[in-house]
C-alpha positions, 0 to 999 in steps of 0.5 A, spaced: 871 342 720 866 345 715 859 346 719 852 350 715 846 350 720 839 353 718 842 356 712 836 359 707 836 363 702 832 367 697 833 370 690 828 376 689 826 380 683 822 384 679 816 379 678 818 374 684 822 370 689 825 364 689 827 360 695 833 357 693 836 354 700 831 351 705 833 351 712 839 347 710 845 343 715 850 339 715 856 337 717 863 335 714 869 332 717 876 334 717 879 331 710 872 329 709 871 329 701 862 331 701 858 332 695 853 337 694 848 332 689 842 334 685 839 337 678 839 344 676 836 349 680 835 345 686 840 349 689 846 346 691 851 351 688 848 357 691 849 352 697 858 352 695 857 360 693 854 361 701 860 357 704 865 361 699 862 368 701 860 369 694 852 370 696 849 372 703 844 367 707 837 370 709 838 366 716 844 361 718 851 360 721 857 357 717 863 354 721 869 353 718 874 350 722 872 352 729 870 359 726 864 362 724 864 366 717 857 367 716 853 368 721 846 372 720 844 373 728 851 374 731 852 379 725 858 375 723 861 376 715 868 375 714 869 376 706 871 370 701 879 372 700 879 371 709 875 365 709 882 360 707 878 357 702 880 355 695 876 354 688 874 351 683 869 355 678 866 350 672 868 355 668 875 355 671 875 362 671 883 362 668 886 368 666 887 369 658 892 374 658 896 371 663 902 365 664 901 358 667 906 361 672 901 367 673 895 364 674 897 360 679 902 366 683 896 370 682 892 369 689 900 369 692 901 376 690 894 379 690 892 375 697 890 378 704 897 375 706 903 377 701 909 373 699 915 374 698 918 373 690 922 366 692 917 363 696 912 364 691 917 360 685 918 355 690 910 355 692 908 355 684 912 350 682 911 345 687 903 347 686 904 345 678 909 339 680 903 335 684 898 336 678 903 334 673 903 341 669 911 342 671 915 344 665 909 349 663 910 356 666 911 359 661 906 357 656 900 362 655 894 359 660 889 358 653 894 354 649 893 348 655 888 342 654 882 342 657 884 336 662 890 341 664 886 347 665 882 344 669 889 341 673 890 349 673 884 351 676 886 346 681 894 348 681 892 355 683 886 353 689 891 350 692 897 353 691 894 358 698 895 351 702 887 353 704 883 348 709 877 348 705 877 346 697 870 348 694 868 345 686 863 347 683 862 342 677 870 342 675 869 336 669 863 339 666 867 342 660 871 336 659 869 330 654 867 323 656 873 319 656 877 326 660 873 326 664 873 319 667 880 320 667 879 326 671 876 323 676 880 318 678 885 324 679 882 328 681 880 325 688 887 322 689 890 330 688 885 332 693 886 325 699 894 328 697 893 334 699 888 332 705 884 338 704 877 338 706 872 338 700 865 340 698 864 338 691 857 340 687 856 336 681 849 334 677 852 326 675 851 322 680 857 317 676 862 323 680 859 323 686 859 316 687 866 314 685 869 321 688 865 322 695 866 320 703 859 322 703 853 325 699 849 329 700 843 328 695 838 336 694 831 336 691 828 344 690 833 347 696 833 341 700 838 336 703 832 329 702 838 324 704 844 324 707 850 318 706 855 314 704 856 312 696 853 305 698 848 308 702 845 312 699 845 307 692 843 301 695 837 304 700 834 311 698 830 314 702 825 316 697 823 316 690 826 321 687 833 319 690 832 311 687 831 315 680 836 320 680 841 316 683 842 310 677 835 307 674 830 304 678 824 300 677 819 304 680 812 298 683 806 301 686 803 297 691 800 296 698 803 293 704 798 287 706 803 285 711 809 287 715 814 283 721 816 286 726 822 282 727 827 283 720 823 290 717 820 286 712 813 285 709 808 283 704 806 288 698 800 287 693 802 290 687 800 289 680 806 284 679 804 280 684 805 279 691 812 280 694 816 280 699 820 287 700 824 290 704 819 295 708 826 300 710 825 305 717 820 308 719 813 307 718 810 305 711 804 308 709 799 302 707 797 305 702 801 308 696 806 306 697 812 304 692 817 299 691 823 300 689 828 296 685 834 297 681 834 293 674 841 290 675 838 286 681 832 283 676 835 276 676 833 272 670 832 264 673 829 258 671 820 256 672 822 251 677 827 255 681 824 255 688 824 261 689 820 267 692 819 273 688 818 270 681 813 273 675 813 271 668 814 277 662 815 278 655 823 281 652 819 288 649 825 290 647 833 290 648 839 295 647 846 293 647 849 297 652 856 294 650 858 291 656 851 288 658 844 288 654 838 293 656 831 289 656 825 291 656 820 286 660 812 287 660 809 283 666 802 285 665 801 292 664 807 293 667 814 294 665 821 292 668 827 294 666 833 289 667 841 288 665 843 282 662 850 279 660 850 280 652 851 272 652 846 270 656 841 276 654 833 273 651 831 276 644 824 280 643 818 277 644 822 271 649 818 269 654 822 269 661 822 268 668 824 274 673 826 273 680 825 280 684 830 279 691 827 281 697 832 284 699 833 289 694 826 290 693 825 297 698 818 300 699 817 307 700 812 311 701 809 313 695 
């Protein structure tokens, strides 16, 4: 449905340059929800304002629906209001001055394709009734709440039917608790719909709960591609383990590695452990194992297991639902979860076993 190849683009000024897309591509399916993941600057909005038409590539094509829009070698430009695509800015980018009836009507009116005034009545309320803003036509757009602003924007990008529904961080504005809410709506409005998405957010709680895949970006450059389960439990490198979720992050060097099960043997300053090499080759040198705190398990001296090293609690943090431990093993420390009832105290000594299936080495 949505397909970006090559796309690269470089902002210019006065002092300097900045690439801020680097050779980018991907592909999203028809319905498909995709997210565009990764810290400010790292270029994924310019990537969303490239598909929208809002910024003009250096090189690449952009597809949508079979058809291309952006193409710097053909020549091919189709402006934003005919490319068929609805969105949602971070500031909503809602009218002041006008009704929520207005805003939503307004790409109605003032659209490529006029409506007649009868099927706009009937397109808007439909549009507000399946974001739960039925009953509030009349009421001045500021006089709505946050999570109702944001149902507005949402109201008025769909009301044109687009195939392609781009979000650009929609639920920044909105506190903790509306925006877990939000979330949840959020992704059932959209599966409704059946529109294909892309979505840009810097949280990765959002990407996580929200995508049919992820697209993780670092310094204009997509460094992994794939489901929310993959790419949590198998990043590809160290800086996915750590923007994605925690992660402990070991050095060490591989001693051994079996070619039948993609597992080995790492030297670190822990101990030797049996870890999860990944694809590829790994480096015997420098690498890093990677191993995420809610899979440090505490477990008894005689336990019989592999991976298991001894530290001191450091320190702890109640976290409401589990316990946050610092553990000091030699000169490294761990950080893992515990359940408040079964959590150490500072200064215990514990027992820690590190399963091999959830220790992941990466090059470092």
């Amino acid at each position: 449905m949505i397909e970006v190849k090559d796309l690269s683009l470089t902002y210019h000024s006065d002092r300097e340059s900045h690439l801020a897309v680097d050779r980018v591509s991907f592909r999203v399916e028809a319905g498909e929800f995709y997210t565009l993941l990764g810290p400010s600057g790292c270029g994924k909005t310019t990537t969303l304002r490239c598909v929208a038409g809002l910024e003009r590539p250096d090189s690449g094509e952009i597809v949508i629906d079979n058809e291309p829009v952006s193409s710097v070698v053909s020549g091919v430009w189709v402006p934003p209001n005919a490319r068929a695509i609805g969105m949602v800015f971070q500031s909503y980018a809602i009218w002041p001055h006008m009704s929520v009836f207005d805003n939503v009507a307004f790409p109605l009116r003032y659209g490529v394709s006029k409506t007649r005034s009868d099927d706009i009545r009937t397109r808007v309320r439909e549009s507000l009734a399946m974001v739960q803003l039925d009953g509030l036509e009349d009421r001045p757009a500021p006089h709505l709440s946050g999570g109702q602003q944001q149902r507005l924007a949402l109201a008025r990008a769909l009301v044109m039917e687009p195939k392609v529904l781009l979000l650009d961080e929609p639920l920044s504005n909105l506190d903790a608790k509306l925006r877990e809410e939000m979330r949840v709506e959020l992704r059932k409005l959209v599966k409704s719909f059946g529109v294909t998405t892309i979505f840009v957010t810097h949280e990765q709680i959002e990407a996580l709960t929200l995508s049919d895949e992820i697209a993780v970006m670092n310094e204009g450059r997509i460094v992994q591609e794939g489901s929310p389960l993959e790419i949590y439990s198998r990043p590809s490198n160290s800086f996915v383990a750590n923007f994605i979720g925690q992660s402990n992050m070991v050095p060490g060097k591989v001693s051994a590695a079996s070619q039948n099960d993609g597992t080995g043997t790492v030297d670190s300053p822990i101990g030797a452990l049996h870890c999860v090499l990944g694809a590829g080759d790994v480096a015997r040198n420098g690498v890093m194992i990677a191993i995420r705190p809610e899979n440090v398990l505490i477990v008894e001296p005689a336990s019989g297991l592999d991976n298991i090293v001894e530290g001191v609690i450091a320190s702890r943090i109640f976290l409401g639902s589990s316990v946050e431990c610092i553990v000091t093993v030699g000169a490294t420390d761990l950080r893992i979860l515990a359940h408040p009832d079964m959590a150490p105290g500072e200064g215990e000594a514990v027992h820690l076993q590190l399963p091999a299936r959830h220790c992941l080495v990466m090059r470092g």
